[in-house]
PyMOL Python script that loads the backbone (N, CA, C, O; Angstrom):
from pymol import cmd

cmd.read_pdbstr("""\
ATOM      1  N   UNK A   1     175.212 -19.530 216.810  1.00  0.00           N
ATOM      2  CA  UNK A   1     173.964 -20.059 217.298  1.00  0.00           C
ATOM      3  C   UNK A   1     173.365 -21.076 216.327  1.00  0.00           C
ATOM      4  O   UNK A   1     172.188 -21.436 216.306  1.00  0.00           O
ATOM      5  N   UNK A   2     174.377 -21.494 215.507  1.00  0.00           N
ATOM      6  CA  UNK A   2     173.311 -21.838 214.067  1.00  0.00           C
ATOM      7  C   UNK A   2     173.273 -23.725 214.855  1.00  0.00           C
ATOM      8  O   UNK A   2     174.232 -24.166 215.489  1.00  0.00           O
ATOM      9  N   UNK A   3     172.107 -24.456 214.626  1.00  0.00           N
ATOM     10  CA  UNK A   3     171.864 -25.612 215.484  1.00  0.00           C
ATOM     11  C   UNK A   3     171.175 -25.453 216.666  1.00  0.00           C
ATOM     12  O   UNK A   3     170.677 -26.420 217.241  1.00  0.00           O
ATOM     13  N   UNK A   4     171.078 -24.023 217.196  1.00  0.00           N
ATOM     14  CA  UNK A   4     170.226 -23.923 218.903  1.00  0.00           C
ATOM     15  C   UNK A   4     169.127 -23.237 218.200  1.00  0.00           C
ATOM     16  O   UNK A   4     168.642 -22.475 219.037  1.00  0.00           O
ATOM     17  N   UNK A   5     168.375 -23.098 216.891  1.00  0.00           N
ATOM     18  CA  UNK A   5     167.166 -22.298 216.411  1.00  0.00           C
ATOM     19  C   UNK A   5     165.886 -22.583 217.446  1.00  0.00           C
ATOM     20  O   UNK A   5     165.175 -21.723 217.966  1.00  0.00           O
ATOM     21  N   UNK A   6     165.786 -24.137 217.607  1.00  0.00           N
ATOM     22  CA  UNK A   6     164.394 -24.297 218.354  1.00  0.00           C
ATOM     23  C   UNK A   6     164.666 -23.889 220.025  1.00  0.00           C
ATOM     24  O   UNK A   6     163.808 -23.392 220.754  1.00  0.00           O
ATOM     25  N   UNK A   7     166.039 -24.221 220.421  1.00  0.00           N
ATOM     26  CA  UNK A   7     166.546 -22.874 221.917  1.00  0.00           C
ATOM     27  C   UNK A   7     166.120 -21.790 221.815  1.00  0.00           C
ATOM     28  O   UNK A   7     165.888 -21.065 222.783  1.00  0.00           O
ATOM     29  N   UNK A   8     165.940 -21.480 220.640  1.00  0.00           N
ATOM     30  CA  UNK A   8     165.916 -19.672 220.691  1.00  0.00           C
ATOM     31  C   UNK A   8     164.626 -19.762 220.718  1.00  0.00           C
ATOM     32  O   UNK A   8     164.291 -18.802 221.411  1.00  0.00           O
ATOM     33  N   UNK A   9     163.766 -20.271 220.423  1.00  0.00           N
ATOM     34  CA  UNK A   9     161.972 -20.170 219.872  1.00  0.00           C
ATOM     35  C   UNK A   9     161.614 -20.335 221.784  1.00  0.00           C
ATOM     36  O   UNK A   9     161.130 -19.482 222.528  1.00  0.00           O
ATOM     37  N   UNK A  10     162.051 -21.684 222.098  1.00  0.00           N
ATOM     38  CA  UNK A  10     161.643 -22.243 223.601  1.00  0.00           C
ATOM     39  C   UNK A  10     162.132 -20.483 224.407  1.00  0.00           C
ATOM     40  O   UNK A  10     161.293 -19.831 225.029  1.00  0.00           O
ATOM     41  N   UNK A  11     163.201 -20.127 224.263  1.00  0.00           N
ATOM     42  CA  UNK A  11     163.632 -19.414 225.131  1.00  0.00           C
ATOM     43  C   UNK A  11     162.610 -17.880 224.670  1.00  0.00           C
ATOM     44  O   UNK A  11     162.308 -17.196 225.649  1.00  0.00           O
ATOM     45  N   UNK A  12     162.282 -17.542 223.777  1.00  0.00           N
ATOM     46  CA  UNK A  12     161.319 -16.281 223.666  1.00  0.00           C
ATOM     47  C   UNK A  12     160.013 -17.209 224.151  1.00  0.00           C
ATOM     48  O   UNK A  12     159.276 -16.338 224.613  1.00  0.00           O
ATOM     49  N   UNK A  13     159.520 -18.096 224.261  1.00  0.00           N
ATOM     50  CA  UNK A  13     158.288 -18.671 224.813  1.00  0.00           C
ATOM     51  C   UNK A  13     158.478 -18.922 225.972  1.00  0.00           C
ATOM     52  O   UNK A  13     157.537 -18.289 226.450  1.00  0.00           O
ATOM     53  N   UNK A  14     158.982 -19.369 226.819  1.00  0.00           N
ATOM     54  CA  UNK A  14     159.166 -19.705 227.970  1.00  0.00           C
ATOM     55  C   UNK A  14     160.164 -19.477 228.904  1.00  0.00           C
ATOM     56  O   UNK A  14     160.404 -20.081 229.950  1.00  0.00           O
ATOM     57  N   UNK A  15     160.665 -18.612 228.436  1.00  0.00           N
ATOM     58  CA  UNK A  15     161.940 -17.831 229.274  1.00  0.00           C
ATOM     59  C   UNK A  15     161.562 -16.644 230.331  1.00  0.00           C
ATOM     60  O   UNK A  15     160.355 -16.585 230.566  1.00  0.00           O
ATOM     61  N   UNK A  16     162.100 -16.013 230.780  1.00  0.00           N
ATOM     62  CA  UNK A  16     161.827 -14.776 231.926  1.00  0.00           C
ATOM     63  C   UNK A  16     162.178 -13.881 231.010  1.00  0.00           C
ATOM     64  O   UNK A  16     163.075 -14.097 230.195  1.00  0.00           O
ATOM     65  N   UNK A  17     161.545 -12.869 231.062  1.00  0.00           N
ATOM     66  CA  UNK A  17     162.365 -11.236 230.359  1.00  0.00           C
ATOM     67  C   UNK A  17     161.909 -10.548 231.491  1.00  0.00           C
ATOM     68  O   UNK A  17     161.159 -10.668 232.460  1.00  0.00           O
ATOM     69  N   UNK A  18     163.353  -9.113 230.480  1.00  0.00           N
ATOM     70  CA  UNK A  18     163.381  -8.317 231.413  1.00  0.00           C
ATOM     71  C   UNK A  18     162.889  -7.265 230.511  1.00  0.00           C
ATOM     72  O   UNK A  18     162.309  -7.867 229.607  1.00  0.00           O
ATOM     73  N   UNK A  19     162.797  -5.428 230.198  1.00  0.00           N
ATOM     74  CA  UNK A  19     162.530  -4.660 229.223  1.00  0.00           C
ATOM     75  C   UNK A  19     163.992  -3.686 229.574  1.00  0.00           C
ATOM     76  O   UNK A  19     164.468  -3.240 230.619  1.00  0.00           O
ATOM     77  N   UNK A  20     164.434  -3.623 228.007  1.00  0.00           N
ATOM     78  CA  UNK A  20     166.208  -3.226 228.471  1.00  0.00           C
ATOM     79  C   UNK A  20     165.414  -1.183 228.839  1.00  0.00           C
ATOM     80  O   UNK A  20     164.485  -0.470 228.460  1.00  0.00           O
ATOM     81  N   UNK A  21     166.532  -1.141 229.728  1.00  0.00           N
ATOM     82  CA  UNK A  21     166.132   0.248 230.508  1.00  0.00           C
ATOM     83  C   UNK A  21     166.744   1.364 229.580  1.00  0.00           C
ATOM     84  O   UNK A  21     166.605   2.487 230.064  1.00  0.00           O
ATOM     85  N   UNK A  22     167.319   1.331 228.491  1.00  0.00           N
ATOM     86  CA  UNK A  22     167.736   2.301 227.682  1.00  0.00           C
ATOM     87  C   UNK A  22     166.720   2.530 226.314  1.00  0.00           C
ATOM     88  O   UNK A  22     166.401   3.587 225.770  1.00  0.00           O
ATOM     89  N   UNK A  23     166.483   1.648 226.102  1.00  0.00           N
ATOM     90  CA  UNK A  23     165.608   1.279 224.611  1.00  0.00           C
ATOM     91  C   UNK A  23     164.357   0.547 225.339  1.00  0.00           C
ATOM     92  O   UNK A  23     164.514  -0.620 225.696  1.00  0.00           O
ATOM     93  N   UNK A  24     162.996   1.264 225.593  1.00  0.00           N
ATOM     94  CA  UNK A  24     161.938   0.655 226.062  1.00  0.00           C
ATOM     95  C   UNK A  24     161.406  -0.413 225.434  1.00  0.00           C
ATOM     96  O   UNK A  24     160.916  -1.320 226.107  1.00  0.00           O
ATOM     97  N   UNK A  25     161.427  -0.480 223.659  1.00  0.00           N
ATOM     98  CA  UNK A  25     160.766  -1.190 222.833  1.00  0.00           C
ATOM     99  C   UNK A  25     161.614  -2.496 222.363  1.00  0.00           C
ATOM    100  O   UNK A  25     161.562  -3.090 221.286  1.00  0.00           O
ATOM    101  N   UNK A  26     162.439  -2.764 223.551  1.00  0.00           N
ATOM    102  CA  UNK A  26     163.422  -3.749 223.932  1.00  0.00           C
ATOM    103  C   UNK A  26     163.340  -4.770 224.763  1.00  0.00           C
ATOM    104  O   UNK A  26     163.402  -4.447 225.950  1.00  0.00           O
ATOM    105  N   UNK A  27     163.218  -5.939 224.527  1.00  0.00           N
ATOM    106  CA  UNK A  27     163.390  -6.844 225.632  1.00  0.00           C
ATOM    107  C   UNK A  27     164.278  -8.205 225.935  1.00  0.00           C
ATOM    108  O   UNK A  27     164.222  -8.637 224.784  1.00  0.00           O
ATOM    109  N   UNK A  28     164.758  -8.817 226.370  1.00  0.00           N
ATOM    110  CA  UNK A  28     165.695  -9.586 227.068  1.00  0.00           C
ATOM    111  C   UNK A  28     165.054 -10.707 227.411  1.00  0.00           C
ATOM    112  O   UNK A  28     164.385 -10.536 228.430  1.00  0.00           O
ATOM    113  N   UNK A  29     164.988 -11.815 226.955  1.00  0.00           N
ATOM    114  CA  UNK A  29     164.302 -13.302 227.100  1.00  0.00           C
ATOM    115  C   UNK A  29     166.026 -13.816 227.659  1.00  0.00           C
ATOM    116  O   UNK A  29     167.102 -13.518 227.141  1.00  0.00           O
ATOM    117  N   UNK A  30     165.704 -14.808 229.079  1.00  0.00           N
ATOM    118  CA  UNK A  30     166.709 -15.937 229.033  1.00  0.00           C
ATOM    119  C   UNK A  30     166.064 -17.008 229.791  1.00  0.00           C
ATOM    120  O   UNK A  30     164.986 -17.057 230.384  1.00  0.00           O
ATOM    121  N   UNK A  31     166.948 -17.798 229.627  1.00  0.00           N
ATOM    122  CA  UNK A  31     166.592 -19.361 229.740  1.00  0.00           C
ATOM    123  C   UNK A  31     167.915 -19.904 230.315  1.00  0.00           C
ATOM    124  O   UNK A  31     169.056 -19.519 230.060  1.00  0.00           O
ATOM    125  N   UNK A  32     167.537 -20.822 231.094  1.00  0.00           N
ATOM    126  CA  UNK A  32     168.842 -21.785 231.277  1.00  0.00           C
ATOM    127  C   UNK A  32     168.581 -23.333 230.740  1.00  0.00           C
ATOM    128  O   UNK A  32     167.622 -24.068 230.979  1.00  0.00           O
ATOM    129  N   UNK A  33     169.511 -23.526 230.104  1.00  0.00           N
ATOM    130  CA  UNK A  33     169.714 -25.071 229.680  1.00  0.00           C
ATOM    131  C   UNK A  33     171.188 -25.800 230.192  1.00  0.00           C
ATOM    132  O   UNK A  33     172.102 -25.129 230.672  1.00  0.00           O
ATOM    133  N   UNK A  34     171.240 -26.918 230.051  1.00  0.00           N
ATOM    134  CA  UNK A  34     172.193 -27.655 230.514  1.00  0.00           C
ATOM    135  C   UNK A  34     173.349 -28.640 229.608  1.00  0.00           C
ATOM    136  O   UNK A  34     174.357 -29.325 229.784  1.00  0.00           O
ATOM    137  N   UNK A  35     172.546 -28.236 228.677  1.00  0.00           N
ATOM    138  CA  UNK A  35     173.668 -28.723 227.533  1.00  0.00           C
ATOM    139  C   UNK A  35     174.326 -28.008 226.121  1.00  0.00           C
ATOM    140  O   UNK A  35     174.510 -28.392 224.966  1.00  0.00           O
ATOM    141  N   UNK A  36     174.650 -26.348 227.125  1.00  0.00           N
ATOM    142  CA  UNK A  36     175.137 -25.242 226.304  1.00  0.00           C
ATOM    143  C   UNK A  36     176.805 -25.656 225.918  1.00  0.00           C
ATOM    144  O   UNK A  36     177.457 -26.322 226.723  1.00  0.00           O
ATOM    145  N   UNK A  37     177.443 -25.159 224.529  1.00  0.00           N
ATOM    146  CA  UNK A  37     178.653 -25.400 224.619  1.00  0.00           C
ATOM    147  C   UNK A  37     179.651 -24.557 225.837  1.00  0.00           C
ATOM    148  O   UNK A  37     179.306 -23.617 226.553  1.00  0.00           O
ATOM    149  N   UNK A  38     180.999 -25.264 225.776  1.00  0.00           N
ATOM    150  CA  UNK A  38     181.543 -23.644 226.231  1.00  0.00           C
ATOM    151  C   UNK A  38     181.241 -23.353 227.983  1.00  0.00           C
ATOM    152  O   UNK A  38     181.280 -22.205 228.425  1.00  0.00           O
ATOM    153  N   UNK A  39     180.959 -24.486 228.825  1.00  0.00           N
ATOM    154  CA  UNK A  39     180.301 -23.991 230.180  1.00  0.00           C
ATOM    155  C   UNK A  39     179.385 -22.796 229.919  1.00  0.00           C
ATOM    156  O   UNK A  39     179.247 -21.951 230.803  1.00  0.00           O
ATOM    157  N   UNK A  40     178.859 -22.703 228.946  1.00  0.00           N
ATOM    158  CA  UNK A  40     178.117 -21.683 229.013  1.00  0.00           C
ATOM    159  C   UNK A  40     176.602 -22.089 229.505  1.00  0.00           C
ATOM    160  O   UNK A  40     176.050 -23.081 229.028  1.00  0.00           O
ATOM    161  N   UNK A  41     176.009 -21.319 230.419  1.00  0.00           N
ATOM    162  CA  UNK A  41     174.740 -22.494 231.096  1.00  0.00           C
ATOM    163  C   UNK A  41     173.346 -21.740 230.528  1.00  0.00           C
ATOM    164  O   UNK A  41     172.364 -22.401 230.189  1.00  0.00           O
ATOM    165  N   UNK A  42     173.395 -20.037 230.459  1.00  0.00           N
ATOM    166  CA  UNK A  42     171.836 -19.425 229.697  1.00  0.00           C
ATOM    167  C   UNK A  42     171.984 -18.717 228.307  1.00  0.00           C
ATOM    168  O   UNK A  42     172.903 -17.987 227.936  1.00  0.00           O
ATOM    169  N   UNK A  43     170.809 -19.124 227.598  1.00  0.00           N
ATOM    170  CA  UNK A  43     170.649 -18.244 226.468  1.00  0.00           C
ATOM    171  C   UNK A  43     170.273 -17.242 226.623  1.00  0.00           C
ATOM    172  O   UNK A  43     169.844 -17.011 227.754  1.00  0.00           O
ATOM    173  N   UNK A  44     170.232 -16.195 225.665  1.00  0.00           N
ATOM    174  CA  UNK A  44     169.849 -14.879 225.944  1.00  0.00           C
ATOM    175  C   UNK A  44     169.105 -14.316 224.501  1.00  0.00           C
ATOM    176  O   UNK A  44     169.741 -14.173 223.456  1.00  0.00           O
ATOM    177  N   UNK A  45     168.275 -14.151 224.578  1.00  0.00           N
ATOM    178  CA  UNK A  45     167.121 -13.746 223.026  1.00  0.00           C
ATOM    179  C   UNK A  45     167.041 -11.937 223.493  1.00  0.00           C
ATOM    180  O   UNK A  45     166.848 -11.412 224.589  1.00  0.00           O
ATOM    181  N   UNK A  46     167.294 -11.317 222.064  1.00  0.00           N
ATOM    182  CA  UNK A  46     167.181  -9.620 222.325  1.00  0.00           C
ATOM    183  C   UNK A  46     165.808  -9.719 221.062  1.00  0.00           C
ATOM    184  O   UNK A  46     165.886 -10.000 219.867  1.00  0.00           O
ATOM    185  N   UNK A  47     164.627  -9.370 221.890  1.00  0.00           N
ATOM    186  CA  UNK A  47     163.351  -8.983 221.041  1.00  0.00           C
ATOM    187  C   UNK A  47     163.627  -7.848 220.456  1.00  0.00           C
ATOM    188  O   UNK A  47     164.196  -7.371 221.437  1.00  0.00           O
ATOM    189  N   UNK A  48     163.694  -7.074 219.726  1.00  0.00           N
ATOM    190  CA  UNK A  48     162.610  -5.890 219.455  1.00  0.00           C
ATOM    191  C   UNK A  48     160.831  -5.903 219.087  1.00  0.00           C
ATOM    192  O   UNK A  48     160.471  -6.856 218.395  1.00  0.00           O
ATOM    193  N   UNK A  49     159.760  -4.913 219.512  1.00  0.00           N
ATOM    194  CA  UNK A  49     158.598  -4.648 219.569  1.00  0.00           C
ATOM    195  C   UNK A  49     158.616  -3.655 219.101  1.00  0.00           C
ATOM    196  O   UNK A  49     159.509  -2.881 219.445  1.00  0.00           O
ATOM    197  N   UNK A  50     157.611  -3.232 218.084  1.00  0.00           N
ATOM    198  CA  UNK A  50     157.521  -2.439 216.929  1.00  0.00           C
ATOM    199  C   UNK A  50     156.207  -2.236 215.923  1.00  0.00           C
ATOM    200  O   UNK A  50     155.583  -3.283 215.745  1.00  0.00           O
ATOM    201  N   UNK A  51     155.708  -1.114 215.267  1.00  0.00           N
ATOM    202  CA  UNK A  51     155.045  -1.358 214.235  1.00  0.00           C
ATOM    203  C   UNK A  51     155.040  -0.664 213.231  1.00  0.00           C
ATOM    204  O   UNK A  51     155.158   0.548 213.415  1.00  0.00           O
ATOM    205  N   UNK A  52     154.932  -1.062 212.125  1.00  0.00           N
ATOM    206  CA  UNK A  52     154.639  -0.248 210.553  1.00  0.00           C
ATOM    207  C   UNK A  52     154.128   0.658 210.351  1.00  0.00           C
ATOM    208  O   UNK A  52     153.317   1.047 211.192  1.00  0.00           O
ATOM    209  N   UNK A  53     154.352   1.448 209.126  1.00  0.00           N
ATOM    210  CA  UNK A  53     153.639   2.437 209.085  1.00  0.00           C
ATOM    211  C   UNK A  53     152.037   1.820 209.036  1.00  0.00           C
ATOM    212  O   UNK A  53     151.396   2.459 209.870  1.00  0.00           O
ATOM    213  N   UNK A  54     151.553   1.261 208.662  1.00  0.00           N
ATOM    214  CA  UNK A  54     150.253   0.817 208.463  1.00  0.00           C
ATOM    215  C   UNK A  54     149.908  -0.032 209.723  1.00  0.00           C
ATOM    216  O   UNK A  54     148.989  -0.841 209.598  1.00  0.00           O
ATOM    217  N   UNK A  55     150.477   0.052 210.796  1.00  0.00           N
ATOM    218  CA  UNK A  55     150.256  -0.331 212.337  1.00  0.00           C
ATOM    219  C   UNK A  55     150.131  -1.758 212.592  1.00  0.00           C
ATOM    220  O   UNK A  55     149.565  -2.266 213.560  1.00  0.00           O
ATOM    221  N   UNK A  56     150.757  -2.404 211.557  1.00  0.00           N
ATOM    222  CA  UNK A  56     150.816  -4.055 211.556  1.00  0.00           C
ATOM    223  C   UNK A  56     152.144  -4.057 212.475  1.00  0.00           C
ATOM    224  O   UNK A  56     153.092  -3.286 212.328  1.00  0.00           O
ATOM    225  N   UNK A  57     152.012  -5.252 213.623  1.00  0.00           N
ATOM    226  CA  UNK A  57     153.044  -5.190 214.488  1.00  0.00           C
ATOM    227  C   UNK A  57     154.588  -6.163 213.541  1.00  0.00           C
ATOM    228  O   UNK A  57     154.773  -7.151 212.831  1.00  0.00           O
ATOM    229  N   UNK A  58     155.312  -5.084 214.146  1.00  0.00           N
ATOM    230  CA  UNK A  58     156.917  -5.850 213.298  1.00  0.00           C
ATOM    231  C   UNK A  58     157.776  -5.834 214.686  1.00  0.00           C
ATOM    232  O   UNK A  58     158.564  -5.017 215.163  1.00  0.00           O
ATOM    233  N   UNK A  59     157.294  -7.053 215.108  1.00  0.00           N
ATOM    234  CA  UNK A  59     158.346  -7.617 216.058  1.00  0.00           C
ATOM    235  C   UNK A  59     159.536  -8.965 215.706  1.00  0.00           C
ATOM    236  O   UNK A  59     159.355  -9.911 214.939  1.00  0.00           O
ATOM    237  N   UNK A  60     160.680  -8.685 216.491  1.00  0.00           N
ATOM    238  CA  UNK A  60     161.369  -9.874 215.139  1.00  0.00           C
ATOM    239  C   UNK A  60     162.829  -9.515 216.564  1.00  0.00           C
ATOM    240  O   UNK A  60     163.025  -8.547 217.300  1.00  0.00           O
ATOM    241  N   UNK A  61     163.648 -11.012 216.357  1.00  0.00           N
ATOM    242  CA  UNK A  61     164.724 -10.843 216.867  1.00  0.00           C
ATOM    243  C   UNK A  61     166.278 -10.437 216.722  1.00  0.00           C
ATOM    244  O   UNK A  61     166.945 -10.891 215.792  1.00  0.00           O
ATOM    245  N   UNK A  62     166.774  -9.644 217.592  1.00  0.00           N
ATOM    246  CA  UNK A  62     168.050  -8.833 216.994  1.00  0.00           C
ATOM    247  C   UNK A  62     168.996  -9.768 216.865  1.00  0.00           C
ATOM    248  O   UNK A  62     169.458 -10.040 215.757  1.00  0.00           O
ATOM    249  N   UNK A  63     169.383 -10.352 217.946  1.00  0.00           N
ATOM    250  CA  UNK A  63     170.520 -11.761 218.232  1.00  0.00           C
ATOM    251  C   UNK A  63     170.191 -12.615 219.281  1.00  0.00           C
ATOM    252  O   UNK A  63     169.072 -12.757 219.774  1.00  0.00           O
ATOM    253  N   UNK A  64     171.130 -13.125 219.569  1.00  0.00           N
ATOM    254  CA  UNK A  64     170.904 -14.370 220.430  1.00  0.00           C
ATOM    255  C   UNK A  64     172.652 -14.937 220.698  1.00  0.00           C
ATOM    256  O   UNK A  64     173.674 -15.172 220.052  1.00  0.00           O
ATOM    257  N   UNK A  65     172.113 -14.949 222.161  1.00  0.00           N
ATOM    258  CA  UNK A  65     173.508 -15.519 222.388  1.00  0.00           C
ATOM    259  C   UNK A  65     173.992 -16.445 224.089  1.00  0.00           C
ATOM    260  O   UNK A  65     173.253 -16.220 225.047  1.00  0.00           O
ATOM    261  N   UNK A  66     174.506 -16.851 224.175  1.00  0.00           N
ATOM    262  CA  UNK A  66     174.787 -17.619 225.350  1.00  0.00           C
ATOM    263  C   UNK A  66     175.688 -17.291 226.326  1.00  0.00           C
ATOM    264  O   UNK A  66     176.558 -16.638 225.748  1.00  0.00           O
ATOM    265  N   UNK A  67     175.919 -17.368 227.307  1.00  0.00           N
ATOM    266  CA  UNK A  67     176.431 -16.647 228.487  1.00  0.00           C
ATOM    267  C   UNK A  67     176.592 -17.830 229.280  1.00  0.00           C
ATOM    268  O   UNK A  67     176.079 -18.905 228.967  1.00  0.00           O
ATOM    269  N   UNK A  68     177.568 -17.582 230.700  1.00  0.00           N
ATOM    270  CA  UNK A  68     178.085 -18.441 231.601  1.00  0.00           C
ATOM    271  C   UNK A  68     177.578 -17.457 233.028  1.00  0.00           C
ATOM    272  O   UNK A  68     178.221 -16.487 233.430  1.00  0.00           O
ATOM    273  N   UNK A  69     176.509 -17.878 233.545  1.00  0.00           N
ATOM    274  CA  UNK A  69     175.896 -17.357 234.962  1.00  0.00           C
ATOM    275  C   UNK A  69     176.187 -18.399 235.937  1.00  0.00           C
ATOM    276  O   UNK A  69     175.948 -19.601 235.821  1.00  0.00           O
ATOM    277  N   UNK A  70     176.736 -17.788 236.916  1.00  0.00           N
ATOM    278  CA  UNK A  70     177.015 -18.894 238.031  1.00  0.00           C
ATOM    279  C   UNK A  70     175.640 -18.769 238.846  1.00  0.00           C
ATOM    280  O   UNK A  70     175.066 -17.691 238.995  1.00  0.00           O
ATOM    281  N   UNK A  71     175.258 -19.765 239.263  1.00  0.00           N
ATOM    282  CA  UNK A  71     174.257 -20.386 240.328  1.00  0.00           C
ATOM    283  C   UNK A  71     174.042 -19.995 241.869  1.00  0.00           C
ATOM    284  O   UNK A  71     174.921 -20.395 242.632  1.00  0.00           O
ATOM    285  N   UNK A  72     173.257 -19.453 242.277  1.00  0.00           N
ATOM    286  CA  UNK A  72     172.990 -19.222 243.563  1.00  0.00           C
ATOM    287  C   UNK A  72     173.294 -18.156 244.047  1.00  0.00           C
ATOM    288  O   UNK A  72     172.743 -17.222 243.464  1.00  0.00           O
ATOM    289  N   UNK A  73     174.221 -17.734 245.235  1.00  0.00           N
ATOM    290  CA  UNK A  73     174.141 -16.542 245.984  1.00  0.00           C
ATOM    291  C   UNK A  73     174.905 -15.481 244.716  1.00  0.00           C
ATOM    292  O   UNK A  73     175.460 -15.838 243.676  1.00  0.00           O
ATOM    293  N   UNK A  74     174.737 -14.405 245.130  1.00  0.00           N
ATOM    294  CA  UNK A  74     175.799 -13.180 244.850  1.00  0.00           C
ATOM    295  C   UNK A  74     177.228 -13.716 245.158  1.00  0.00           C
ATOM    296  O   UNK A  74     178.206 -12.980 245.023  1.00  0.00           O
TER     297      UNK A  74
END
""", "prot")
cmd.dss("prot")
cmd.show_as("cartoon", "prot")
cmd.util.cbc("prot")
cmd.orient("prot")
């Protein structure tokens, strides 16, 4: 991912999430762009949401990575 840093920022700001159904304090940002390597067409940002012992929030990202979703029907 190293070169797509400001992808990854756009895609936790303006992307769709989902909250992963195993780990609640989990969530799933993606985005589609058009000039991914690889036919690969969306990014994919894994949040974690969290806080300290002293209740300051520690949210921060696990990975990031890109995927090939085809377009339109099922």
């Amino acid at each position: 991912m190293q070169g797509y840093r400001s992808q990854v920022g756009e895609t936790v700001r303006m992307g769709r999430r989902f909250q992963d159904s195993v780990r609640p304090q989990v969530y799933l940002y993606y985005r589609n762009y058009r000039f991914l390597p690889n036919n690969n067409t969306t990014m994919v940002v894994v949040v974690r949401f969290g806080f300290n012992s002293d209740g300051s929030e520690n949210n921060f990202i696990m990975t990031a990575y890109q995927i090939y979703r085809r377009r339109g029907g099922r």
